[in-house]
BAKE-625884 format. One record per residue (C-alpha): residue in three letters; y, x, z; chain. Coordinates in steps of 0.5 Angstrom, whole numbers, plus 500, padded with zeros to 3 digits. Layout:
% BAKE-625884
<r><code>ALA</code><py>Y</py><px>X</px><pz>Z</pz><unit>A</unit></r>
...
***
This chain:
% BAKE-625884
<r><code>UNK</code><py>500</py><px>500</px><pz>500</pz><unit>A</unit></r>
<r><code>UNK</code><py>505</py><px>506</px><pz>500</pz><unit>A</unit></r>
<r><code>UNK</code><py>503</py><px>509</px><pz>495</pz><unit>A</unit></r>
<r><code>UNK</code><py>507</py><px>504</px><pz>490</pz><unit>A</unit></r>
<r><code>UNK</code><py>501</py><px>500</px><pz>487</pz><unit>A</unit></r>
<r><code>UNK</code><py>501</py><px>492</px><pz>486</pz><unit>A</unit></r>
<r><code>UNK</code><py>496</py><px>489</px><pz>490</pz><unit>A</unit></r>
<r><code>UNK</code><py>494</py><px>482</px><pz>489</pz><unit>A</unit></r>
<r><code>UNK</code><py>490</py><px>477</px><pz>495</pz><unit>A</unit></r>
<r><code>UNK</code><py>491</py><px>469</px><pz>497</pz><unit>A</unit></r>
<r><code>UNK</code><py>498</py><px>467</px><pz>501</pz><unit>A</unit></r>
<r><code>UNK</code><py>495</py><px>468</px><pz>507</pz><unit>A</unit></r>
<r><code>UNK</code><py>493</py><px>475</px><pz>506</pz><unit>A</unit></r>
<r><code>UNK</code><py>501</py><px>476</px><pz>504</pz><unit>A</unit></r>
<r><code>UNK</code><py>503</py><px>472</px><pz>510</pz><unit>A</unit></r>
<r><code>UNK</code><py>501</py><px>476</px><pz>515</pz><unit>A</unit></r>
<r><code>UNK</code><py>501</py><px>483</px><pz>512</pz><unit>A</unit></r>
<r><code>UNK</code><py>510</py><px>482</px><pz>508</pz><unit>A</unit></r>
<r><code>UNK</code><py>512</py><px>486</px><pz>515</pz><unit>A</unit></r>
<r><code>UNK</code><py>509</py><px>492</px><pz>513</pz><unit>A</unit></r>
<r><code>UNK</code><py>508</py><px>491</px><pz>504</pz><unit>A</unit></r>
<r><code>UNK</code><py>515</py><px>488</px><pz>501</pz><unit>A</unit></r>
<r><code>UNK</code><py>515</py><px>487</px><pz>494</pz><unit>A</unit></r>
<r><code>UNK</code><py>508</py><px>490</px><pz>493</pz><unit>A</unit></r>
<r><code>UNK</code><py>504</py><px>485</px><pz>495</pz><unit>A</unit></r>
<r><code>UNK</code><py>503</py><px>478</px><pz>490</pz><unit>A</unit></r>
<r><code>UNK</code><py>500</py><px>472</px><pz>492</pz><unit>A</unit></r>
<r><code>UNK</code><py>494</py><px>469</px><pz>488</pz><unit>A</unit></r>
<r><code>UNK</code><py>492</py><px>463</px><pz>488</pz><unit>A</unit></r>
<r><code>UNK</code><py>484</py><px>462</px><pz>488</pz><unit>A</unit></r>
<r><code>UNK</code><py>479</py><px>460</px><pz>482</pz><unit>A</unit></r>
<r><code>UNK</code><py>487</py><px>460</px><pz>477</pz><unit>A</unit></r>
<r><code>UNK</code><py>486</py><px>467</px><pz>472</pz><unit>A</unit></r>
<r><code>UNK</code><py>492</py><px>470</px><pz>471</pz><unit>A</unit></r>
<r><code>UNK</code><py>494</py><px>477</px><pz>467</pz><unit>A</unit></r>
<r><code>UNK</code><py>494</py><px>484</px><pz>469</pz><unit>A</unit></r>
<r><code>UNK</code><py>496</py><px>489</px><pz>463</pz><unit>A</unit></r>
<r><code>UNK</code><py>491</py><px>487</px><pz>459</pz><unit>A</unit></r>
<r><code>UNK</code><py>485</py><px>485</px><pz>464</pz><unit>A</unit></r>
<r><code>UNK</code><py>484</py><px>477</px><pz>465</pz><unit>A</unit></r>
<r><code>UNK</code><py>483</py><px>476</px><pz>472</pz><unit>A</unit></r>
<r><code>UNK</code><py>479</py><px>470</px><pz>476</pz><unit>A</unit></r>
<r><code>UNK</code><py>480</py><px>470</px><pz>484</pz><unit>A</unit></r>
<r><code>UNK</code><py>475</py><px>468</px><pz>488</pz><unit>A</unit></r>
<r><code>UNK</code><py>473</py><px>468</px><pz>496</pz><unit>A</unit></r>
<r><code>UNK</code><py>469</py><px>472</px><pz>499</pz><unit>A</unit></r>
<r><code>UNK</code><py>468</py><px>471</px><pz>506</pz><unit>A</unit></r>
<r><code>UNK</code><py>468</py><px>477</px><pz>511</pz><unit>A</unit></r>
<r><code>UNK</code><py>463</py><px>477</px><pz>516</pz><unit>A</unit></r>
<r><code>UNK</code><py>464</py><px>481</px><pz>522</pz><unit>A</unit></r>
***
């Protein structure tokens, strides 16, 4: 996150995480392609289990 690169996660991640990202972080919204450079990306949830 400091080295200047995009990073791309669901709103909530954005929510919690603007204090210490700014501008580098954009919220996506799930199952919804959307463009990166020439990739077409499609978000999905993953849990994350402890």
């Amino acid at each position: 996150m400091n080295l200047g690169i995009q990073i791309y996660t669901n709103d909530e991640t954005v929510e919690h995480l603007k204090i210490i990202t700014g501008e580098l972080m954009k919220g996506v919204p799930e199952k919804r392609p959307f463009r990166v450079g020439s990739f077409t990306v499609i978000p999905f949830y993953l849990p994350h289990t402890t």
